[in-house]
Backbone bond lengths (Angstrom), bond angles and torsions (degrees), N, CA, C in turn:
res aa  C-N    CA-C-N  psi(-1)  N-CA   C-N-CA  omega(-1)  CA-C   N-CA-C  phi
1 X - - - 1.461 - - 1.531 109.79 -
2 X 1.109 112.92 135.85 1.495 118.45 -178.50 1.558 119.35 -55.94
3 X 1.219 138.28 157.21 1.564 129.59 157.04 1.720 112.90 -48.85
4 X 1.369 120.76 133.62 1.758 122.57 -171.62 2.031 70.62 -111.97
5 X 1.058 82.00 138.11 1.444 119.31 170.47 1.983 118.33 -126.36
6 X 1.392 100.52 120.31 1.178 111.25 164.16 1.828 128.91 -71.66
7 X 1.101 143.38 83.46 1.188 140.99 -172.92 1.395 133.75 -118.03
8 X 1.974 123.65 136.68 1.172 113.10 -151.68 1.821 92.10 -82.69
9 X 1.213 125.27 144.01 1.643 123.67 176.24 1.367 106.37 -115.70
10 X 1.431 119.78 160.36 1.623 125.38 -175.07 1.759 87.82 -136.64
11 X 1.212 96.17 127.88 1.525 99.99 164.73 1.303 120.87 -88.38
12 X 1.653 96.47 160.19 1.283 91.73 -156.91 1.255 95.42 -138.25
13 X 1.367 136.70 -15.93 1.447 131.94 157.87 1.808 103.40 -135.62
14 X 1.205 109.66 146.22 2.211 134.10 176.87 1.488 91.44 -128.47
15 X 1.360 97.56 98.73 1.676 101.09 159.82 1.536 98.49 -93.92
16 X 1.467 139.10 141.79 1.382 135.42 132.21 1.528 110.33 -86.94
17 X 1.892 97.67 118.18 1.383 111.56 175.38 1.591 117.42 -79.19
18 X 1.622 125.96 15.08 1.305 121.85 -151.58 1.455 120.45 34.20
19 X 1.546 97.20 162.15 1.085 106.16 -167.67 1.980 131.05 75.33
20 X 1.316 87.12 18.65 1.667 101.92 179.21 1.574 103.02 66.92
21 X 1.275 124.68 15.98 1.472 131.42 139.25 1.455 142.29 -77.02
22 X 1.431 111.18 114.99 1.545 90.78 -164.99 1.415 112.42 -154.19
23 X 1.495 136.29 149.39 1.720 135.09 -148.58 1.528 94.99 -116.14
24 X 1.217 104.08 140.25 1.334 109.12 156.53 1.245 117.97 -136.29
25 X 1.472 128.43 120.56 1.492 118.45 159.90 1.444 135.81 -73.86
26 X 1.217 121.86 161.55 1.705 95.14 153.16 1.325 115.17 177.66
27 X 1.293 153.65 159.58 1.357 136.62 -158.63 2.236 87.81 178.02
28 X 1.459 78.36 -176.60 1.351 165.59 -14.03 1.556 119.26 -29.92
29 X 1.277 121.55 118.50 1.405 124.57 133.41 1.066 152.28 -107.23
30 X 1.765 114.55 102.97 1.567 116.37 -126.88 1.920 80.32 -85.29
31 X 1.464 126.40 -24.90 1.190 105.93 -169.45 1.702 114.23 -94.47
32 X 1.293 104.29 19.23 1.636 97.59 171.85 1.518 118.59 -73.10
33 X 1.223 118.38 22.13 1.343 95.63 157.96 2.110 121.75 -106.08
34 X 1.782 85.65 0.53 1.129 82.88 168.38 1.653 114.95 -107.10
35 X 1.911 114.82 42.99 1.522 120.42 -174.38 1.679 92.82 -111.78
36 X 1.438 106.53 120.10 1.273 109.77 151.57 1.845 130.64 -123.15
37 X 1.482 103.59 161.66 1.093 86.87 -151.56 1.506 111.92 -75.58
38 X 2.329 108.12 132.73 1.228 105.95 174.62 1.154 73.48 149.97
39 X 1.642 132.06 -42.45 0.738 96.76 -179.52 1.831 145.04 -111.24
40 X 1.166 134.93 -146.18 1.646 108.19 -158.89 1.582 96.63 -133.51
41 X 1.089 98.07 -179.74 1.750 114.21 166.24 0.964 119.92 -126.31
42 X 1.976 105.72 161.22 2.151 96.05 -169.32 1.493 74.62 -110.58
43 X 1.216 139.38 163.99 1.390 165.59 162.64 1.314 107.63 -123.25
44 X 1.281 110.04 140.22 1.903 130.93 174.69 1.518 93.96 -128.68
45 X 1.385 101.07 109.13 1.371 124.64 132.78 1.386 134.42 -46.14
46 X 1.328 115.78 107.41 1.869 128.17 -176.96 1.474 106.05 -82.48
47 X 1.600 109.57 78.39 1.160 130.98 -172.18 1.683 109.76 -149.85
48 X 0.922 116.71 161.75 1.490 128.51 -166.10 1.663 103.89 -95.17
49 X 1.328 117.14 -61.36 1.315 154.55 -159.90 1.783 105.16 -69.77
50 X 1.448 123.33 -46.94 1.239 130.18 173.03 1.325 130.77 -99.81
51 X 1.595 117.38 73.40 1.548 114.97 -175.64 1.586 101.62 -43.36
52 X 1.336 112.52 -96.83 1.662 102.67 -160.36 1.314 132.25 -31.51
53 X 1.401 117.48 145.33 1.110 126.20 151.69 1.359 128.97 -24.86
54 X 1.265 129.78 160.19 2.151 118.50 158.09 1.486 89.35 -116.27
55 X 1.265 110.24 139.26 1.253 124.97 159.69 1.630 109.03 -86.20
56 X 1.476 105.68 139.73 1.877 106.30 -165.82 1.765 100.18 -143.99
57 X 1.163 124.64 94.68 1.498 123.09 141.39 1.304 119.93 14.12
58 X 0.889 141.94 116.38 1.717 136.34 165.95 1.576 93.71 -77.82
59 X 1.525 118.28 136.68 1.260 141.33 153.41 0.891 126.13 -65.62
60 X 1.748 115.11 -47.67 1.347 118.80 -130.92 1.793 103.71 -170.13
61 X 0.857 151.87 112.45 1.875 135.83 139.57 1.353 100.48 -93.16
62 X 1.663 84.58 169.27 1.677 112.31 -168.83 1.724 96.13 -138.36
63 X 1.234 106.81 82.99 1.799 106.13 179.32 1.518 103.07 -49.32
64 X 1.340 119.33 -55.56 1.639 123.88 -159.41 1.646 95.28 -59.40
65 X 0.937 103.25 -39.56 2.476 103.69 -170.51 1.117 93.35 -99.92
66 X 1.765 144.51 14.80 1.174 116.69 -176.38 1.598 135.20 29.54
67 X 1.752 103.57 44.76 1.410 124.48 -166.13 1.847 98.82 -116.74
68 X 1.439 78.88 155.76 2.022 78.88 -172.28 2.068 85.19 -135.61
69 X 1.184 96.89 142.88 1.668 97.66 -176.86 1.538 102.28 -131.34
70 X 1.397 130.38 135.75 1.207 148.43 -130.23 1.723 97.29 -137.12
71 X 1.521 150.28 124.84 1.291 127.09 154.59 1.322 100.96 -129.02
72 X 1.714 119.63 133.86 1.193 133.15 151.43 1.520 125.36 -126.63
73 X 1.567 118.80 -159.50 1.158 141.42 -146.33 1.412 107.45 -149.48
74 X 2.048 115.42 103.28 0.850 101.37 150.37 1.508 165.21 -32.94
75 X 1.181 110.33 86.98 1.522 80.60 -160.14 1.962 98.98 -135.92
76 X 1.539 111.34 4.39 1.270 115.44 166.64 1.792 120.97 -146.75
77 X 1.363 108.60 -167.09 1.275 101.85 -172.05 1.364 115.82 -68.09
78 X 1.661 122.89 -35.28 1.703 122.75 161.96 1.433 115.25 -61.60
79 X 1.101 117.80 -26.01 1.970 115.88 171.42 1.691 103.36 -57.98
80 X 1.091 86.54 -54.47 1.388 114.04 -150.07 1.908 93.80 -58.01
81 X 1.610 110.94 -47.21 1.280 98.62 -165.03 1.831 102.40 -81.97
82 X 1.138 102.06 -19.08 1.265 123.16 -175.98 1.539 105.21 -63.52
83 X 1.529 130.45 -34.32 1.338 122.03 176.87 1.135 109.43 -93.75
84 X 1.309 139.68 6.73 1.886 143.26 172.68 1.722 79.95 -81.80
85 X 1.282 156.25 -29.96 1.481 121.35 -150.34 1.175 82.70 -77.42
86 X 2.147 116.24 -178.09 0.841 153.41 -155.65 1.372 137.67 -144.25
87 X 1.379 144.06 115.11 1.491 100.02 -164.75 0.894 137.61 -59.03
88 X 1.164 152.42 128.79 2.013 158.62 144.67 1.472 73.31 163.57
89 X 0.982 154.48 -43.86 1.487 146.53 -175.76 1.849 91.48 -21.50
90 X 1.729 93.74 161.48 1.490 110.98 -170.41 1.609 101.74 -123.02
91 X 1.737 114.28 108.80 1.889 91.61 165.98 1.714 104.97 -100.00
92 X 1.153 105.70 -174.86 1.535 111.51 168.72 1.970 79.44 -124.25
93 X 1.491 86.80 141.67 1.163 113.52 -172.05 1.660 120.49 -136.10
94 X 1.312 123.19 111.24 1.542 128.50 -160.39 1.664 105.37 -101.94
95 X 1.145 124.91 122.02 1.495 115.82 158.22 1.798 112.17 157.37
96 X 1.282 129.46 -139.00 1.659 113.12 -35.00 1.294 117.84 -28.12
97 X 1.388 113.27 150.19 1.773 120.46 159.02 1.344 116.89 -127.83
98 X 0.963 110.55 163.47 1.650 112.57 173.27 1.677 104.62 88.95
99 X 1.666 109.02 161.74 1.528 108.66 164.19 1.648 98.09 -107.05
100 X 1.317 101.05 155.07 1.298 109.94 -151.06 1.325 99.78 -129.98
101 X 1.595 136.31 155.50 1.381 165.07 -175.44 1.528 115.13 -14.79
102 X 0.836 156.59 63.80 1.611 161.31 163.54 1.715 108.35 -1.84
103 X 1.129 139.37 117.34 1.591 136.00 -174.89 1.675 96.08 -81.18
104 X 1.621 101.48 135.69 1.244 115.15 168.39 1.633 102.68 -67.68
105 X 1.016 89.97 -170.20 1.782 125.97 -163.85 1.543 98.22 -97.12
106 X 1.404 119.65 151.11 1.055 114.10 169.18 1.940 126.70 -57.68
107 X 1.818 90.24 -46.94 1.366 94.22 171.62 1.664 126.56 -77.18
108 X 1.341 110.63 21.86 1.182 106.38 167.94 0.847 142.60 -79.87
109 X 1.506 146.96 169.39 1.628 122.92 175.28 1.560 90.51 -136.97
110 X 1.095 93.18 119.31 1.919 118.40 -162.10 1.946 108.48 -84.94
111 X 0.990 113.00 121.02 1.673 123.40 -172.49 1.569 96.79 -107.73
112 X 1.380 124.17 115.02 1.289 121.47 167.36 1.805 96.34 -110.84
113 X 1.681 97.92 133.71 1.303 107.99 169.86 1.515 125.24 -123.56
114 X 1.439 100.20 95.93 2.122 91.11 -165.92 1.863 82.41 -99.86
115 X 1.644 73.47 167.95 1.559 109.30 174.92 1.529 113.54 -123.33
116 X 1.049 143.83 73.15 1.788 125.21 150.79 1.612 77.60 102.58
117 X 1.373 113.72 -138.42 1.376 140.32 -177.45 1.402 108.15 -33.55
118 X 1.417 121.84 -41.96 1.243 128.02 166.35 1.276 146.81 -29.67
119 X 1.605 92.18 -38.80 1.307 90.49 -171.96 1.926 123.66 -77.26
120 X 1.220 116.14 12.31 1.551 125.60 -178.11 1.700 111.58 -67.71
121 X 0.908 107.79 -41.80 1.932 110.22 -179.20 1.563 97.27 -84.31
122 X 1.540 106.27 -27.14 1.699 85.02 -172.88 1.463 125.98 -85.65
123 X 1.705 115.30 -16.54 0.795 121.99 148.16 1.822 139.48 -85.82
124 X 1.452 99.34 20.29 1.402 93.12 173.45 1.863 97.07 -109.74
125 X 1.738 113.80 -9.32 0.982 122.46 153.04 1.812 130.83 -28.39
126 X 1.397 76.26 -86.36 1.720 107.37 167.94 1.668 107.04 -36.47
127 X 1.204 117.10 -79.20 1.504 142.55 -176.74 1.695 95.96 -39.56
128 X 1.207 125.00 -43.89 1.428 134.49 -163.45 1.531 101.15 -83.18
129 X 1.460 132.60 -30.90 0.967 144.67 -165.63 1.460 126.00 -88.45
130 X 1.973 100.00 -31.11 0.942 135.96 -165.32 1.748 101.62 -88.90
131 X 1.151 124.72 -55.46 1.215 155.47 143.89 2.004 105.18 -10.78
132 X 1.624 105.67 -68.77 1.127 126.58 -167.67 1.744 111.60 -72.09
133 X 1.456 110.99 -14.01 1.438 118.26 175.83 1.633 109.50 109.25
134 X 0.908 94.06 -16.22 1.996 103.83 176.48 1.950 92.85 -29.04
135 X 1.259 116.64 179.48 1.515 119.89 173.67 1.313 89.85 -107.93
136 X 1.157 135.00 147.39 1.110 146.45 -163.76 1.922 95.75 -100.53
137 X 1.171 120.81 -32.13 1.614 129.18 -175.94 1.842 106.27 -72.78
138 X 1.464 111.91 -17.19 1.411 109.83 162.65 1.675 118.95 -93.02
139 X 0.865 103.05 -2.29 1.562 116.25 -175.42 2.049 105.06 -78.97
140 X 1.276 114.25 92.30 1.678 102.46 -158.93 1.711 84.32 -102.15
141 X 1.630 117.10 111.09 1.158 121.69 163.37 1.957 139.86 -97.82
142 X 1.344 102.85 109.04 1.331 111.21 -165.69 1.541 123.81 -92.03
143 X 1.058 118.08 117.90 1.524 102.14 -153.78 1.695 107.67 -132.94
144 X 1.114 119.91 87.34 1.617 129.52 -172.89 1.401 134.63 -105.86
145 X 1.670 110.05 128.80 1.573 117.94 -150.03 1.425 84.04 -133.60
146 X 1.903 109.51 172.90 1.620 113.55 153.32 1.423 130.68 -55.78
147 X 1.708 103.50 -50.40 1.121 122.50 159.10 1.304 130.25 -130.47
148 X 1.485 124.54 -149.83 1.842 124.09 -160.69 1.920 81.30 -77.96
149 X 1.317 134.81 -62.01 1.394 141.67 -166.15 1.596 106.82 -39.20
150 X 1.218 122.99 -17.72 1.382 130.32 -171.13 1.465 102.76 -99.14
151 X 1.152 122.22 -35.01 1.500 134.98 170.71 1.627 122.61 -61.67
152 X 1.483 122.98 75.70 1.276 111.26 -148.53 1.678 103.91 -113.58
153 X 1.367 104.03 146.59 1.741 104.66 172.82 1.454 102.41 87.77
154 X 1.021 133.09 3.55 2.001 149.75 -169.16 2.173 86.51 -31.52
155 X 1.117 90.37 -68.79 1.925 89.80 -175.26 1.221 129.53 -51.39
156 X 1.594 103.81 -32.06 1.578 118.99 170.17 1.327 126.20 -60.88
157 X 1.754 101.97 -49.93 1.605 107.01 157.80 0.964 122.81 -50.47
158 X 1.249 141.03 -57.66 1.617 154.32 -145.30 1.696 100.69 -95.26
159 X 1.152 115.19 -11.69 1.751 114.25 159.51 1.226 116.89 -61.42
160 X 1.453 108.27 -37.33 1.869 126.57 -165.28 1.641 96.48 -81.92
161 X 1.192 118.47 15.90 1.514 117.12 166.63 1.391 112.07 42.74
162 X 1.117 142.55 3.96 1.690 143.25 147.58 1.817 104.54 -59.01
163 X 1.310 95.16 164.06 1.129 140.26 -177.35 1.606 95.55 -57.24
164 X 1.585 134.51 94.27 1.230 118.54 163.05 1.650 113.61 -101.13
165 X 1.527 124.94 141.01 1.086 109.48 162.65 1.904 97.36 -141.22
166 X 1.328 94.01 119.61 1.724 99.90 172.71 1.150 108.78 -101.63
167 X 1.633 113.52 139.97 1.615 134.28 -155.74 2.043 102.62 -127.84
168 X 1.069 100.45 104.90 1.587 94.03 -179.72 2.295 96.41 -111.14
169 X 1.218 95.49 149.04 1.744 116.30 169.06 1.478 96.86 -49.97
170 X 1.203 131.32 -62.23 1.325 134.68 -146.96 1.501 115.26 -109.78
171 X 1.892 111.64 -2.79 1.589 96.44 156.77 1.359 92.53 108.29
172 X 1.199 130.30 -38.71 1.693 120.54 -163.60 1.339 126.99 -77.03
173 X 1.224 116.34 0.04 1.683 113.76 147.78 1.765 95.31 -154.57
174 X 0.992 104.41 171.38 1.465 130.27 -171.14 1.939 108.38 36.21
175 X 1.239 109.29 -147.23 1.772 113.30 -179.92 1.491 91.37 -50.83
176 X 1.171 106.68 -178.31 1.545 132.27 174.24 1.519 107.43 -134.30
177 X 1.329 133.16 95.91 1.997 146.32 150.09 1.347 101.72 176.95
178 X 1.200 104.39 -106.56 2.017 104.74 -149.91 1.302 83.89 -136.83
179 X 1.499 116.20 142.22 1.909 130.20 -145.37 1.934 69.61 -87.83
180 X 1.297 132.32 -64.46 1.586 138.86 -171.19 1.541 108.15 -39.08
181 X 1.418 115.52 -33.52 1.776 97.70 175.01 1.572 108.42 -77.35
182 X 1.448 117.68 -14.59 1.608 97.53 164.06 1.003 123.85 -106.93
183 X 1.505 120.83 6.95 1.539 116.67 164.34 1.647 106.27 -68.85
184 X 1.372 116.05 -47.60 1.723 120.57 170.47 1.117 88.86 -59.77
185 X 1.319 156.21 -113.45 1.396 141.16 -172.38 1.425 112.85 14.37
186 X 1.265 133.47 -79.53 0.946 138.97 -160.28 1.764 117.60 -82.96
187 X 1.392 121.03 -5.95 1.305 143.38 172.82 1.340 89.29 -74.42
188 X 1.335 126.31 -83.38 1.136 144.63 -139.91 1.384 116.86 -67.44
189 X 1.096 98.60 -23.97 1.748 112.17 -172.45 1.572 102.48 -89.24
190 X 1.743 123.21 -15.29 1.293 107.02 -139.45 1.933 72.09 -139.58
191 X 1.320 140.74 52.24 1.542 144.03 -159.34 1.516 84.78 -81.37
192 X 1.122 148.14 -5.76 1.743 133.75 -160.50 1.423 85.56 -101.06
193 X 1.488 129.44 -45.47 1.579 120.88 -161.94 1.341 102.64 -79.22
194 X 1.521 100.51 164.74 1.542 117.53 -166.07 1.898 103.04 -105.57
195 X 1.039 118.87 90.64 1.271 131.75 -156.85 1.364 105.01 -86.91
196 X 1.322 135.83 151.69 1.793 127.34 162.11 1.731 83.44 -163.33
197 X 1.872 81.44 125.25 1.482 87.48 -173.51 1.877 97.46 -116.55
198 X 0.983 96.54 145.05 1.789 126.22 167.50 1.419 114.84 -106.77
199 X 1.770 109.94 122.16 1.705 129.15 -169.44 1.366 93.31 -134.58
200 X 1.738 94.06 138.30 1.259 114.47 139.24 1.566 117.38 -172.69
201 X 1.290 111.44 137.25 1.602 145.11 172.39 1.330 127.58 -174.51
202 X 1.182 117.62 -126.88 1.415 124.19 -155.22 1.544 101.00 -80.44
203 X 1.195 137.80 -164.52 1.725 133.28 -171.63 1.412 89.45 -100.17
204 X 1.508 114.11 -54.42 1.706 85.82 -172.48 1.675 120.92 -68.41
205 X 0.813 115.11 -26.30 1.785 116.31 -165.45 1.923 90.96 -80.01
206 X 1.403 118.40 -0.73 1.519 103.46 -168.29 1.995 72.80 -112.08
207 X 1.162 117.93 -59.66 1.642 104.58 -166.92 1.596 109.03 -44.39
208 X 1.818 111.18 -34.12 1.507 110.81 -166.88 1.882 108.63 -69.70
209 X 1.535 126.35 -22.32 1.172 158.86 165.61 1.663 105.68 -72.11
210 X 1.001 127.67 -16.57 1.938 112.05 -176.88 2.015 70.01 -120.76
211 X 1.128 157.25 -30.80 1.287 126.54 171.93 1.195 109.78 -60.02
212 X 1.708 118.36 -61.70 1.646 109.60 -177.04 1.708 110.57 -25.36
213 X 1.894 110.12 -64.27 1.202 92.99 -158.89 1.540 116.63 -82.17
214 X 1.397 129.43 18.68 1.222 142.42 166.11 1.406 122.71 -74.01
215 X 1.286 89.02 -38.69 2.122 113.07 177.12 1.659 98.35 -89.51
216 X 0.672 132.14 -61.65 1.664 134.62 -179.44 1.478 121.85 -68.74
217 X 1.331 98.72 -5.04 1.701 88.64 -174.83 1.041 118.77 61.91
218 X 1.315 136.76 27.45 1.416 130.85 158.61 1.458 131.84 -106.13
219 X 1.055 103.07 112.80 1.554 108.65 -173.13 1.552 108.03 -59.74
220 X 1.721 109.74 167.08 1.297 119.33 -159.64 1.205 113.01 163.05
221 X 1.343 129.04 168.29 1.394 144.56 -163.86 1.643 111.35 -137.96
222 X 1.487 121.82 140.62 1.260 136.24 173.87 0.935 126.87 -110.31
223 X 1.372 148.65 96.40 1.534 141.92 -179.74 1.310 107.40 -93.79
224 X 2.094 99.72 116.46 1.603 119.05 -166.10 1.564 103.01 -87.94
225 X 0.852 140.84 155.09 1.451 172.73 155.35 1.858 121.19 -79.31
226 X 1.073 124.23 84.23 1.153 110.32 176.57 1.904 119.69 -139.13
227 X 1.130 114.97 -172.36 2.009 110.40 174.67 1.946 95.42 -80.45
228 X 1.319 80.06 115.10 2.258 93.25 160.80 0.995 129.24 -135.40
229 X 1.264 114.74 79.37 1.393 148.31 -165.82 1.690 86.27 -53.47
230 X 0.931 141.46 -101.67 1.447 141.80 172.96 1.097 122.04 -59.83
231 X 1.222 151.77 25.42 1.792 169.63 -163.84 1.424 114.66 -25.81
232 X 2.041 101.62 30.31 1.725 106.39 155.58 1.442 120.51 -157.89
233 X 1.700 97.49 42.97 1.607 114.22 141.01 1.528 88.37 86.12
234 X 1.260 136.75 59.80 1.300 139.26 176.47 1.758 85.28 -135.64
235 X 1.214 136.55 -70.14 1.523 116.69 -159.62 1.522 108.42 -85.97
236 X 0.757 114.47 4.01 1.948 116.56 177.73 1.707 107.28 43.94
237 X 0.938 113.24 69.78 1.546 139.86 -155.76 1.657 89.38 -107.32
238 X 1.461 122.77 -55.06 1.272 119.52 -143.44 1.922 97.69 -145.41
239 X 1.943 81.42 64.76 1.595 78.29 -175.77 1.637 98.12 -108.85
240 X 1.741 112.22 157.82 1.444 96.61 -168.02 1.981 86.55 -126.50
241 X 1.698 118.34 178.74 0.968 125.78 173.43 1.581 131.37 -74.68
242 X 1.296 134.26 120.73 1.666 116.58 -163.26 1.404 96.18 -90.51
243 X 1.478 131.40 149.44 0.961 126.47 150.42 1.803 127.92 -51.97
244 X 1.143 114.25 -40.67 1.693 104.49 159.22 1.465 134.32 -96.07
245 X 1.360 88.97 39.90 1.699 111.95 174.53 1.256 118.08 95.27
246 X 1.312 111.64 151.93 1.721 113.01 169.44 1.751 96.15 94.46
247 X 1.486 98.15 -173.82 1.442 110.29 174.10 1.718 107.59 -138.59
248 X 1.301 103.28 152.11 1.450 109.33 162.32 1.527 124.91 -123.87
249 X 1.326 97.64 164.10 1.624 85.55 -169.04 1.904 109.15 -113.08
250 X 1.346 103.66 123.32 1.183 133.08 179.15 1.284 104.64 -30.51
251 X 1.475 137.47 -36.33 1.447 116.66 -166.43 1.193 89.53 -94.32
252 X 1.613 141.09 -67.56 1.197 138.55 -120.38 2.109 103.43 -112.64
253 X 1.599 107.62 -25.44 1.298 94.53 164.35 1.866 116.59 -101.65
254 X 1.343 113.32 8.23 1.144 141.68 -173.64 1.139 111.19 -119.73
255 X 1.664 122.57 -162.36 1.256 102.37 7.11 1.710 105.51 -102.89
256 X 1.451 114.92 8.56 1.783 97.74 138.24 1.297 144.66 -82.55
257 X 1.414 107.85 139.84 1.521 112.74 -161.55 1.994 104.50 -130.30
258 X 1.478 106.70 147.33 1.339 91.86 177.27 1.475 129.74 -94.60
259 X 1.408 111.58 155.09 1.810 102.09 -175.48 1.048 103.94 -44.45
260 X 1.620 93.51 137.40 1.601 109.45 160.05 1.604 97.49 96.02
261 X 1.372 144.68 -12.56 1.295 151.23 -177.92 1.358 128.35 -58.41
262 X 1.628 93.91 -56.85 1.805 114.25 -168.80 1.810 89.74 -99.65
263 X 0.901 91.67 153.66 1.564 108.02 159.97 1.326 114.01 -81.70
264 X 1.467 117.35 120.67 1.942 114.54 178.59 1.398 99.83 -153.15
């Protein structure tokens, strides 16, 4: 495991993505060269009211600015206080944490499947891969919301010259059902290629994603999502079920895990 370093950060760009989505960068981060993608950061809030940390996905690094960029989703009182900062604002920032994403093979042909909130590790995946010389035309990216508002960064992806296809329930941008009936779709049709797919979102769209590659034989990796009050396996806050017994804990033996691993 790498050295986790505690560090004070100054932001330096607040995008609001609408839709209670929103980026923040900010650095110095003298230890991003030991961040790969998968894995996350703990953030402390300079607030009275919210002891814990938020644990946050890496999006994004910036080797040249020694900048690390973070995107989430309001959706509680640490989001929430967490999207009032500003830039020149100050976080304290803990990490890398977590074990993080395994690199395919050259001959692979790589399936990324995000969900909603999800999609932040999978695209710093992609971007990392893209970066590294991978072909960007094997890179098959799946990206599934309720609607188009859930679908975030659409231009950012589609720069990285891979394969984008965004899947909303209700039709309003890309296919219309569940982003997982065309990843099986697209398994199934294509049994000669050597596939290894990478998930992460919500529990069902990640359980419906470790069946595909259970039924298909395709190996792959899941990055879980859970509460980490301490985000390096000291309060067992965010422990999940193994399929060959026992439990592991989401921040510190996670929070990627391989198909077929966790119980879901």
């Amino acid at each position: 495991m790498s050295k986790i370093v505690s560090e004070e950060a100054v932001i330096t760009r607040r995008r609001d993505l609408h839709n209670n989505y929103y980026s923040l960068t900010f650095g110095p981060i003298h230890s991003l060269s030991a961040c790969r993608p998968g894995n996350f950061v703990h953030i402390k809030l300079p607030t009275s009211d919210i002891y814990f940390r938020r644990a946050m996905s890496v999006a994004a690094v910036y080797p040249d600015t020694n900048e690390l960029e973070i995107i989430f989703r309001v959706f509680g009182r640490g989001t929430t206080r967490l999207a009032t900062f500003r830039t020149g604002d100050t976080l304290d920032v803990l990490g890398p944490l977590g074990k993080g994403f395994a690199k395919p093979r050259k001959s692979d042909r790589v399936i990324c499947v995000a969900g909603g909130i999800g999609f932040p590790p999978l695209f710093y995946l992609a971007s990392d891969l893209v970066q590294a010389g991978f072909d960007p035309k094997k890179i098959e990216f799946f990206y599934g919301g309720r609607s188009a508002p859930d679908i975030i960064e659409r231009s950012r992806i589609k720069k990285l010259g891979l394969n984008f296809y965004p899947v909303t329930e209700d039709g309003s941008v890309g296919r219309t059902g569940l982003v997982t009936q065309f990843v099986r779709d697209m398994i199934e049709n294509g049994r000669k290629e050597k596939f290894v797919l990478y998930g992460c979102g919500p529990e069902g769209m990640l359980r419906a994603t470790n069946q595909i590659g259970l039924d298909l034989s395709v190996p792959g990796e899941l990055a879980f999502e859970a509460p980490m009050p301490c985000g390096i396996g000291v309060c067992l806050g965010c422990v999940v079920p193994l399929v060959k017994g026992g439990y592991a804990r989401v921040c510190a033996d996670g929070p990627v895990f391989k198909i077929g691993e966790v119980v879901l």
